[in-house]
Gaussian input, Z-matrix of N, CA and C with variables (Angstrom, degrees):
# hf/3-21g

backbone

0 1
 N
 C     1     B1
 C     2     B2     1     A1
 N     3     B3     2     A2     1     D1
 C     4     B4     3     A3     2     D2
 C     5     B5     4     A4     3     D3
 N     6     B6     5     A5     4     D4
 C     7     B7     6     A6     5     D5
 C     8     B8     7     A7     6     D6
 N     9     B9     8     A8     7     D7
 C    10    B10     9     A9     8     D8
 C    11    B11    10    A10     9     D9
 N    12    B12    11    A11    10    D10
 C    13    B13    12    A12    11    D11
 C    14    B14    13    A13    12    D12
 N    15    B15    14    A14    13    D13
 C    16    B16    15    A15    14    D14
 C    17    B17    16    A16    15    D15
 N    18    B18    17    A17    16    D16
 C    19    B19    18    A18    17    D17
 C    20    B20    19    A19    18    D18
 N    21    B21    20    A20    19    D19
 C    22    B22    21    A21    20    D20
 C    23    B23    22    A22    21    D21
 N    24    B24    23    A23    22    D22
 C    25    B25    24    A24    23    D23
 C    26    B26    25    A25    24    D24
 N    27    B27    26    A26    25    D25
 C    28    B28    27    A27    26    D26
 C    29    B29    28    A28    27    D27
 N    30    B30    29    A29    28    D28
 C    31    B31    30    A30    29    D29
 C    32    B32    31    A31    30    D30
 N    33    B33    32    A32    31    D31
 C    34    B34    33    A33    32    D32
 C    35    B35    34    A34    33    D33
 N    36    B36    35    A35    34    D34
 C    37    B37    36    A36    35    D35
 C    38    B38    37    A37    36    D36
 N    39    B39    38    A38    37    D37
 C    40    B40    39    A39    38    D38
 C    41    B41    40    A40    39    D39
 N    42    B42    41    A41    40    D40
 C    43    B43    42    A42    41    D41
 C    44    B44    43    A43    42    D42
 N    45    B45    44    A44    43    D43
 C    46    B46    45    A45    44    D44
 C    47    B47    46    A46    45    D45
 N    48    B48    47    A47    46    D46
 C    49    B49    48    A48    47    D47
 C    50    B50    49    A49    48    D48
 N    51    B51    50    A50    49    D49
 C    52    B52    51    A51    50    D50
 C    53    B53    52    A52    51    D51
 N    54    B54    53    A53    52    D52
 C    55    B55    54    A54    53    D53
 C    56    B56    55    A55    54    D54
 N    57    B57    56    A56    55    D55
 C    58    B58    57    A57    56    D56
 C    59    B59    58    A58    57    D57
 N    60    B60    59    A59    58    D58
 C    61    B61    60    A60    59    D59
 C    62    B62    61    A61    60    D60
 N    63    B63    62    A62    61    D61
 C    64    B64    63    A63    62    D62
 C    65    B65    64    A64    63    D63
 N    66    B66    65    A65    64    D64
 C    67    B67    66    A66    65    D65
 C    68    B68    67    A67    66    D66
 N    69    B69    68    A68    67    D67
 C    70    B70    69    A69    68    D68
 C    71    B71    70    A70    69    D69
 N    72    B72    71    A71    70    D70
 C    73    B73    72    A72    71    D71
 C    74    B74    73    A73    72    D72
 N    75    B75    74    A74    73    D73
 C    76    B76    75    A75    74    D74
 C    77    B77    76    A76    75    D75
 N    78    B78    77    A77    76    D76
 C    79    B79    78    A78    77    D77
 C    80    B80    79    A79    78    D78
 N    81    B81    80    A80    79    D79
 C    82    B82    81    A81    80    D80
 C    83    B83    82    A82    81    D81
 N    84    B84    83    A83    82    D82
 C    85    B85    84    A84    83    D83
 C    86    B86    85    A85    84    D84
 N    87    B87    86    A86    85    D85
 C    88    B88    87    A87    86    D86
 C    89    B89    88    A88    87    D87
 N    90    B90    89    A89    88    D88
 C    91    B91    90    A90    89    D89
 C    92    B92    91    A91    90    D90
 N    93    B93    92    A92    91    D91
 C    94    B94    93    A93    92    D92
 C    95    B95    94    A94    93    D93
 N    96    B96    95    A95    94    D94
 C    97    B97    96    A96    95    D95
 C    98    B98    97    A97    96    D96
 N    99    B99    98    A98    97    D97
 C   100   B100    99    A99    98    D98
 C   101   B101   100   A100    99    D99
 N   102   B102   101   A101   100   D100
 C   103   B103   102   A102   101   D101
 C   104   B104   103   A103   102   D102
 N   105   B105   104   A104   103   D103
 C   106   B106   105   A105   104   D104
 C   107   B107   106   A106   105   D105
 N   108   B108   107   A107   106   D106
 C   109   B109   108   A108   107   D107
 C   110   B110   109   A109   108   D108
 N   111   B111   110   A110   109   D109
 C   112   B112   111   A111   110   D110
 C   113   B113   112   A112   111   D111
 N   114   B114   113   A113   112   D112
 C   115   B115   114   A114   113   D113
 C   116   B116   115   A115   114   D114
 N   117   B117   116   A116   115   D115
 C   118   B118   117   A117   116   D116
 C   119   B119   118   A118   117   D117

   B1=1.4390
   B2=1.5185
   B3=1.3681
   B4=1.7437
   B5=1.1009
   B6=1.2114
   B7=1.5910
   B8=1.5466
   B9=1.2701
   B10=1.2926
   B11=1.4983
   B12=1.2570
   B13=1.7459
   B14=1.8054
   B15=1.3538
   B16=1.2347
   B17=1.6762
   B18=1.3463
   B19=1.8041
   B20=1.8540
   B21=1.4166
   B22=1.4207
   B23=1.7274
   B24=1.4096
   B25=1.6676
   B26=1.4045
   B27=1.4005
   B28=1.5002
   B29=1.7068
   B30=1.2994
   B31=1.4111
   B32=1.1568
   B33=1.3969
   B34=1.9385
   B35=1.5115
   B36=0.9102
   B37=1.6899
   B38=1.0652
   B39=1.5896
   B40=1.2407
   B41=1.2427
   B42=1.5134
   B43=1.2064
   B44=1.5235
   B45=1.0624
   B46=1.6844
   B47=1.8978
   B48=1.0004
   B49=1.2423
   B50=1.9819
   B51=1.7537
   B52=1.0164
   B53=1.8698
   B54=1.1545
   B55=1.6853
   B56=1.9205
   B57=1.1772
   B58=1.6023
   B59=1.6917
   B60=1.6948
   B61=1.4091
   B62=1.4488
   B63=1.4504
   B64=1.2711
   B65=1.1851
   B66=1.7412
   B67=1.2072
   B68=2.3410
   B69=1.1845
   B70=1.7612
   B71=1.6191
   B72=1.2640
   B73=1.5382
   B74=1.6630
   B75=1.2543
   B76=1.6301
   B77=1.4362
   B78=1.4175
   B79=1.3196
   B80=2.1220
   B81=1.0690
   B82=1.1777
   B83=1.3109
   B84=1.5070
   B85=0.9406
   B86=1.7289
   B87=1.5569
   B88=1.4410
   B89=1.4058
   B90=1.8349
   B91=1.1493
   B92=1.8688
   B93=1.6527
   B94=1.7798
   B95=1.1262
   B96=1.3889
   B97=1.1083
   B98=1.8560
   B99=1.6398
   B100=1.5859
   B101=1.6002
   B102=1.3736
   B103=1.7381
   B104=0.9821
   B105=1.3165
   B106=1.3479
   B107=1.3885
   B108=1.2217
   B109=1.8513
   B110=1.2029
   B111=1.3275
   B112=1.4759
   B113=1.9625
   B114=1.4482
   B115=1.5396
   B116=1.7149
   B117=1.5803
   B118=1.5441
   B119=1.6450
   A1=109.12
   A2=113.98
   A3=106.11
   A4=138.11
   A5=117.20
   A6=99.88
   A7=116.98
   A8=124.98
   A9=140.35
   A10=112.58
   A11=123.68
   A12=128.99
   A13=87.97
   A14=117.10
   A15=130.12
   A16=108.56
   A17=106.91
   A18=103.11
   A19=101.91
   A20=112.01
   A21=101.71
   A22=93.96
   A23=121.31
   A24=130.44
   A25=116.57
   A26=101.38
   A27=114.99
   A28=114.62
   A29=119.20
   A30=108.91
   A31=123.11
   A32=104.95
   A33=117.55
   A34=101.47
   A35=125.67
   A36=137.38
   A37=122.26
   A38=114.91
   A39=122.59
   A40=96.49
   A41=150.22
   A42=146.71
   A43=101.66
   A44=153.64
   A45=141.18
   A46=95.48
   A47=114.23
   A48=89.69
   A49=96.61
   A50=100.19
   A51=111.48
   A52=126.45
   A53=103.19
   A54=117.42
   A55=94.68
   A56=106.37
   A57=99.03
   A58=91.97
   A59=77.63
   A60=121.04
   A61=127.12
   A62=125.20
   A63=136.08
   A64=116.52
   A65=114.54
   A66=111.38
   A67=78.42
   A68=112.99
   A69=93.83
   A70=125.08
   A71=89.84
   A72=97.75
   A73=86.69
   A74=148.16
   A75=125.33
   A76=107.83
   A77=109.27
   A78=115.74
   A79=105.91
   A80=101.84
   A81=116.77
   A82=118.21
   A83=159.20
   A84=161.21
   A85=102.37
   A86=122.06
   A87=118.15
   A88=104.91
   A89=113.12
   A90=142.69
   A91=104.24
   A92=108.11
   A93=113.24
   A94=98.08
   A95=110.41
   A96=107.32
   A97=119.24
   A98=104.30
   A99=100.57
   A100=87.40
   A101=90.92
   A102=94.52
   A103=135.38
   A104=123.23
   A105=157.56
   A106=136.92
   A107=126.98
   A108=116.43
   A109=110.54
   A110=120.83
   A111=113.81
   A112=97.05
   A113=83.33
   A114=95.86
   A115=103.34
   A116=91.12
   A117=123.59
   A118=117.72
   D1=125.25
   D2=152.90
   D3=-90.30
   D4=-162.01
   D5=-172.05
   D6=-90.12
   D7=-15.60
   D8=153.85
   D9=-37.02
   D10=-27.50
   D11=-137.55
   D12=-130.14
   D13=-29.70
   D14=179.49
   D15=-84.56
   D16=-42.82
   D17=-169.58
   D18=-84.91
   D19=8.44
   D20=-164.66
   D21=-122.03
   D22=-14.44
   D23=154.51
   D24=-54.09
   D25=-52.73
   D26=177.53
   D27=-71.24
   D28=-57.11
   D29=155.38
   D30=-14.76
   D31=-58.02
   D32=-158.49
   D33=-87.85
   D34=10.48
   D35=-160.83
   D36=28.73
   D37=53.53
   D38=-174.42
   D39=-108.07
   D40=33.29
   D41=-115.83
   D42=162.04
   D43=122.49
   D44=167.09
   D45=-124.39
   D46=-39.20
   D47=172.88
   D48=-153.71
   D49=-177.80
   D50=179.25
   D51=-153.55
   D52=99.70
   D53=-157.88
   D54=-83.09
   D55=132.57
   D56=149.97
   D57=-143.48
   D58=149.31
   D59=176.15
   D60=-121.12
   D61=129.12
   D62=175.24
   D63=-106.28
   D64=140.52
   D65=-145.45
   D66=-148.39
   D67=101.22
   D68=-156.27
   D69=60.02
   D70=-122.42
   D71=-168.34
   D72=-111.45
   D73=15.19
   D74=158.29
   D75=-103.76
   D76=147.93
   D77=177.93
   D78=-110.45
   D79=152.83
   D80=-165.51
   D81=-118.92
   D82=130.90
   D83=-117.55
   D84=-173.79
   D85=89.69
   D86=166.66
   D87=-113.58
   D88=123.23
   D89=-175.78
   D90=-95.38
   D91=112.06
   D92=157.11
   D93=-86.40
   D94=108.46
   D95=148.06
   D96=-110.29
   D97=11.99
   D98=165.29
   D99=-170.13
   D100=-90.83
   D101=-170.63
   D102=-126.56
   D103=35.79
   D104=170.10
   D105=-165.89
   D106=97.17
   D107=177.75
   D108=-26.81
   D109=157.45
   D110=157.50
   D111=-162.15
   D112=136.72
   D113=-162.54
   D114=-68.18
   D115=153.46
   D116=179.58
   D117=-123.46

Protein backbone atom coordinates (compact mmCIF):
# COMPACT_ATOMS: atom_id res chain seq x y z
CA UNK A 1 0.00 0.00 0.00
CA UNK A 2 1.09 3.69 -0.45
CA UNK A 3 0.35 6.43 1.07
CA UNK A 4 -2.09 7.66 -1.50
CA UNK A 5 -4.14 4.27 -0.96
CA UNK A 6 -3.72 4.77 2.90
CA UNK A 7 -4.92 8.60 3.24
CA UNK A 8 -8.01 7.75 1.01
CA UNK A 9 -9.07 4.40 3.53
CA UNK A 10 -8.94 6.74 6.23
CA UNK A 11 -10.93 9.44 4.46
CA UNK A 12 -13.59 6.81 3.75
CA UNK A 13 -13.42 5.63 7.39
CA UNK A 14 -12.52 2.48 6.56
CA UNK A 15 -9.37 3.10 8.53
CA UNK A 16 -9.61 4.69 12.32
CA UNK A 17 -6.20 4.76 12.86
CA UNK A 18 -2.65 3.99 11.71
CA UNK A 19 0.51 2.92 13.94
CA UNK A 20 3.96 2.28 12.35
CA UNK A 21 6.62 0.67 14.01
CA UNK A 22 10.36 0.16 13.52
CA UNK A 23 11.91 -2.73 14.43
CA UNK A 24 15.98 -2.14 12.80
CA UNK A 25 15.87 -1.22 9.47
CA UNK A 26 11.96 -2.60 8.71
CA UNK A 27 9.21 -0.43 9.18
CA UNK A 28 5.85 -1.75 10.08
CA UNK A 29 2.47 -0.46 9.38
CA UNK A 30 -0.64 -1.68 11.87
CA UNK A 31 -4.01 -0.54 10.40
CA UNK A 32 -7.55 -0.22 13.07
CA UNK A 33 -9.68 -0.60 11.09
CA UNK A 34 -12.27 -2.05 13.91
CA UNK A 35 -10.99 -4.40 16.41
CA UNK A 36 -7.82 -5.45 15.90
CA UNK A 37 -4.57 -4.05 14.04
CA UNK A 38 -3.49 -6.19 11.56
CA UNK A 39 -0.21 -5.76 9.90
CA UNK A 40 0.57 -4.20 6.43
Amino acid sequence: MNEKILKALVDAGAVKKIELRAEGSTIYALIHAGKEPKPA
